[in-house]
C-alpha positions as CSV (number, residue, x, y, z in Angstrom):
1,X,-21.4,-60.6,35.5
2,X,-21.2,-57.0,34.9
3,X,-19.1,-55.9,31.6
4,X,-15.5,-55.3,31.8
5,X,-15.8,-51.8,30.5
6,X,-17.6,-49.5,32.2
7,X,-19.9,-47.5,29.6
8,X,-20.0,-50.7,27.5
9,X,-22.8,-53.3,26.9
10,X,-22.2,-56.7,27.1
11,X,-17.8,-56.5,27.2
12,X,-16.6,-59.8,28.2
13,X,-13.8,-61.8,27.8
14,X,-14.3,-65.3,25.8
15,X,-11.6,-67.1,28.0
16,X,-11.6,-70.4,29.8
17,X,-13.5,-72.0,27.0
18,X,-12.9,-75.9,27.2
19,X,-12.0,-77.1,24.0
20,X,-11.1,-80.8,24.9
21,X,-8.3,-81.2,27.2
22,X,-7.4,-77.5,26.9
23,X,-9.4,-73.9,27.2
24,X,-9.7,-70.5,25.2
25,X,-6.7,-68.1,26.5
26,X,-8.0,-65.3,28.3
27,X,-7.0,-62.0,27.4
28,X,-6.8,-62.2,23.6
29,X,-10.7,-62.5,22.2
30,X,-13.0,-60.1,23.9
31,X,-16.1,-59.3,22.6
32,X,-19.1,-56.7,23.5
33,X,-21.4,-54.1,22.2
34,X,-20.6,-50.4,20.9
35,X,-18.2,-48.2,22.5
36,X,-20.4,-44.4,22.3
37,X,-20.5,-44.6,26.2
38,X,-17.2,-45.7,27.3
39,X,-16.8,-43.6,30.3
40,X,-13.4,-42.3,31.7
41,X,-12.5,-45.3,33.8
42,X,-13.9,-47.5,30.9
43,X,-11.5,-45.9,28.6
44,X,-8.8,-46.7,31.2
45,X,-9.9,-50.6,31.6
46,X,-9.5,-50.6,27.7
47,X,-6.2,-49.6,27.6
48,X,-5.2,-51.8,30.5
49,X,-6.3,-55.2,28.4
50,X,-3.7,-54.4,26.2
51,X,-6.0,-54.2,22.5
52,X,-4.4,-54.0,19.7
53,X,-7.6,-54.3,17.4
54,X,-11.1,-53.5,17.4
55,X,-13.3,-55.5,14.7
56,X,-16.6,-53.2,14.2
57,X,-19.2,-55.2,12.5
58,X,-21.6,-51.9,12.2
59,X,-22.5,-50.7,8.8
60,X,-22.2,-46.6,8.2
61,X,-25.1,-45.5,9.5
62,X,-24.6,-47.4,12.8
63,X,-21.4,-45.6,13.3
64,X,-21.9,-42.0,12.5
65,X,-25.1,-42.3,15.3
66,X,-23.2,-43.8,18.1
67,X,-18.8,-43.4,17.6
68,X,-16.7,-45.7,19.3
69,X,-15.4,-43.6,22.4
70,X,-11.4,-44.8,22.0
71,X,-9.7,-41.3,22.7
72,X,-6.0,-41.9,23.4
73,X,-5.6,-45.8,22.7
74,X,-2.9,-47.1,20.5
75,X,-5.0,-49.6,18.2
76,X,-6.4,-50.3,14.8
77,X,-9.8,-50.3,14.1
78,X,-11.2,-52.7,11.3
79,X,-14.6,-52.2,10.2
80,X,-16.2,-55.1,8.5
81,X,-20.1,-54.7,8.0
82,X,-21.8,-57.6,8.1
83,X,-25.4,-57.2,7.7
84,X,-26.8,-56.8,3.9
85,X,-29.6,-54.3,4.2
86,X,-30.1,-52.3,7.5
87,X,-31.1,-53.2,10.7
88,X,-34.3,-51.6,10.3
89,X,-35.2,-53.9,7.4
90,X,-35.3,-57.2,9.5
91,X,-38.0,-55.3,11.5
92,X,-39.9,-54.8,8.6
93,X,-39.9,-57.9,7.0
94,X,-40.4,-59.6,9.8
95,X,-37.6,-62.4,10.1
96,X,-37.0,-64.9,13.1
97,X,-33.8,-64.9,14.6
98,X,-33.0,-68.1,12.9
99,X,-34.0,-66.6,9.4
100,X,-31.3,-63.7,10.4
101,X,-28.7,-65.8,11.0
102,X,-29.1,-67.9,8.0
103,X,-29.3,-64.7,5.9
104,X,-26.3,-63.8,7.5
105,X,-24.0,-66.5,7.2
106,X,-25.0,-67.3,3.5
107,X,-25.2,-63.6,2.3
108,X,-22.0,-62.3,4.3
109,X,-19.6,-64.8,4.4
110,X,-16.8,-63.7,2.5
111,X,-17.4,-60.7,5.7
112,X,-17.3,-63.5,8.2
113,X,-14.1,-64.9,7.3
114,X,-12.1,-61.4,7.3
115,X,-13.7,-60.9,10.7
116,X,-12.4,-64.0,11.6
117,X,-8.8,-63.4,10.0
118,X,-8.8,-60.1,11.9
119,X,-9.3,-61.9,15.7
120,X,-6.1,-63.9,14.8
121,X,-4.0,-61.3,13.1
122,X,-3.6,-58.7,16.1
123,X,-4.4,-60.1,19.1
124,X,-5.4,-59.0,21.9
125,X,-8.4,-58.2,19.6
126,X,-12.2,-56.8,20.3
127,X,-14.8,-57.6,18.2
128,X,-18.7,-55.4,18.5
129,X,-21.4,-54.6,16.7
130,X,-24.1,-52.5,18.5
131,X,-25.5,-54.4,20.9
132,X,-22.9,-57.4,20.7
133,X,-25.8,-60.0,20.1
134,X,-26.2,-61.1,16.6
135,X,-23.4,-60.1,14.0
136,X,-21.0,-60.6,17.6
137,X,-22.4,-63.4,18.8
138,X,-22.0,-65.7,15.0
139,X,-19.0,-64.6,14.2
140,X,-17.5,-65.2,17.6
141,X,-19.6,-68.6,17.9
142,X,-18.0,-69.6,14.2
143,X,-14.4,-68.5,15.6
144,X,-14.3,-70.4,18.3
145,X,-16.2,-73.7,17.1
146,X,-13.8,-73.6,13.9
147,X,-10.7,-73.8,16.9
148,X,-12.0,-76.7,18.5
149,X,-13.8,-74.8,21.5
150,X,-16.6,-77.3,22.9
151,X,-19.7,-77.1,21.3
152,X,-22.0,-76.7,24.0
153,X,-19.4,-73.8,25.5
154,X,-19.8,-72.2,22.3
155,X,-23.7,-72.2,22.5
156,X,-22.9,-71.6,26.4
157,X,-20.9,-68.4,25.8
158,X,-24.0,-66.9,23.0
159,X,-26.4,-67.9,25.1
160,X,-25.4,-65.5,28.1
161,X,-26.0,-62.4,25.8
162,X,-29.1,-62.0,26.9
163,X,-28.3,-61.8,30.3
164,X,-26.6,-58.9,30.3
165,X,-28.5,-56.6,28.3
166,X,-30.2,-53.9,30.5
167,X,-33.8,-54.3,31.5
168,X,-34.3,-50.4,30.9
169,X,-32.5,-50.8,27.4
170,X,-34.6,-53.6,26.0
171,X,-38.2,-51.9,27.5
172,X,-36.6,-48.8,25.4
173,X,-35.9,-50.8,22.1
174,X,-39.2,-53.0,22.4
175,X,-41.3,-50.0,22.4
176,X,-39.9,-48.2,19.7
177,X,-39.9,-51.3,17.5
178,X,-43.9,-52.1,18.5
179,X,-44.4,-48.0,17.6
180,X,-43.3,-48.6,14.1
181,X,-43.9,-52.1,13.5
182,X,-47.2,-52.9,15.5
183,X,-47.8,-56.2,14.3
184,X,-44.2,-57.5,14.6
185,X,-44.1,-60.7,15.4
186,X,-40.3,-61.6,15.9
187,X,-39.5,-57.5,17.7
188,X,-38.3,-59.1,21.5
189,X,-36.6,-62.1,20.0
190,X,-34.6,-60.2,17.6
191,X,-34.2,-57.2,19.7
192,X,-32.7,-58.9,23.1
193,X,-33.0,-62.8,22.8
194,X,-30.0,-65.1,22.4
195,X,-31.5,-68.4,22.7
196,X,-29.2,-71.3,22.7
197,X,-31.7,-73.2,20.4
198,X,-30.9,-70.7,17.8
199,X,-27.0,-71.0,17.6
200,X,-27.1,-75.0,17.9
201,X,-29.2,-74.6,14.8
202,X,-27.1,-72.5,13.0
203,X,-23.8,-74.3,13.6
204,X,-26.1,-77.9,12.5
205,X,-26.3,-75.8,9.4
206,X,-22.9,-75.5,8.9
207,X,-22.2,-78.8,9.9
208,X,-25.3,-80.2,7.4
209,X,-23.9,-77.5,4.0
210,X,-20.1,-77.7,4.9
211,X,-19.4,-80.5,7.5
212,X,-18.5,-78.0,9.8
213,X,-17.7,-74.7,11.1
214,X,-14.5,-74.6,10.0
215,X,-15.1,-76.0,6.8
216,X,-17.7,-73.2,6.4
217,X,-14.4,-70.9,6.9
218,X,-12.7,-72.5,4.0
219,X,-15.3,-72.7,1.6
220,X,-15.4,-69.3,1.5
221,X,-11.1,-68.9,1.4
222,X,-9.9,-69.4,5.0
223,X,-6.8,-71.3,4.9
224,X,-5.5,-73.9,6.9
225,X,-2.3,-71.9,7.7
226,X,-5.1,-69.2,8.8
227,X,-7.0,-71.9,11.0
228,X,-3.6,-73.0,12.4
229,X,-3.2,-69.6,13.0
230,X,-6.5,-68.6,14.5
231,X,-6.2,-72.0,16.9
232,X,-2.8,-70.9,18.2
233,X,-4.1,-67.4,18.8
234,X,-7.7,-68.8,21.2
235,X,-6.1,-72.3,22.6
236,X,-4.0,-72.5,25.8
């Protein structure tokens, strides 16, 4: 499937989900990498699905070296940085994907939950990070498990990820890990893998410390009127 946007990684819609006898609405959750290449008729396709949020998980750094292109569209931008540390630190110390995500969930939660907040506030909403795989692809996989979307279509709808990174992009970012990490161990996993192993183990985690995704959510001060909310805003 190539992305909806042209000039954008990875920008797909997250509708017709099942979640039991119903599915995710299409049109309202869409989720991708960054925006810096948004070309002309990508700008155009943007405005056409009607956004009235974008969620930018990207710390600072991240966007001062690659701005969202969004010249012209009526919408708010949220940013909520979700990684503690930069992304250059997970190469150097090494982590699995799994580690990341565990670090991640436990260490930016209180993040998690206003990302989450923001996808049923304003929709139709986007939510990104750079490459649309990791920060994206947990707090989209939390949103839609905590609405009742099947479990195996949330793992489903990680999993493609890595299908539609570029070939060229991931040679590019393998190779300029390996140059400054050599003895990297983790470098193509974390770089381009989404491996449904990795989110069923995640959400199991949730499941095992909270009793489930949603509960994560209200542990750490998501509402039930906000739940409500957010399962009115994904479910046909």
């Amino acid at each position: 499937m190539s992305s909806l946007v042209s000039g954008a990684t990875n920008f797909r819609d997250v509708g017709g989900l099942p979640a039991g006898t119903r599915r995710t609405r299409a049109g309202v959750l869409f989720r991708s990498g960054n925006l810096v290449d948004v070309d002309d008729e990508g700008l155009r396709a943007m405005g056409d699905l009607g956004l009235r949020r974008i969620i930018d998980l990207r710390d600072d750094d991240e966007v001062r070296f690659a701005p969202s292109r969004i010249d012209g569209l009526d919408v708010d931008v949220q940013r909520v940085p979700l990684f503690l540390g930069s992304v250059e630190s997970f190469f150097e110390r090494d982590v699995s994907l799994g580690e990341l995500y565990a670090e991640l969930v436990e260490g930016s939660a209180d993040r998690i939950v206003e990302a989450v907040r923001a996808i049923s506030e304003a929709p139709p909403a986007l939510i990104h990070c750079t490459v649309g795989k990791d920060r994206t692809g947990v707090t989209v996989a939390i949103a839609l498990a905590a609405a009742g979307v099947d479990r195996a279509a949330v793992v489903d709808d990680y999993a493609r990820t890595e299908g539609l990174l570029p070939a060229a992009r991931n040679r590019r970012v393998i190779a300029g890990i390996r140059a400054l990490h050599p003895g990297n161990r983790h470098a193509e996993e974390l770089a381009t893998r989404s491996p449904a192993p990795v989110m069923r183990e995640l959400l199991a985690r949730l499941d095992t410390a909270y009793g489930s995704p949603a509960d994560f959510l209200r542990a750490h001060g998501m509402t039930d009127a906000e739940l409500e909310r957010l399962w009115d805003a994904l479910i046909e």
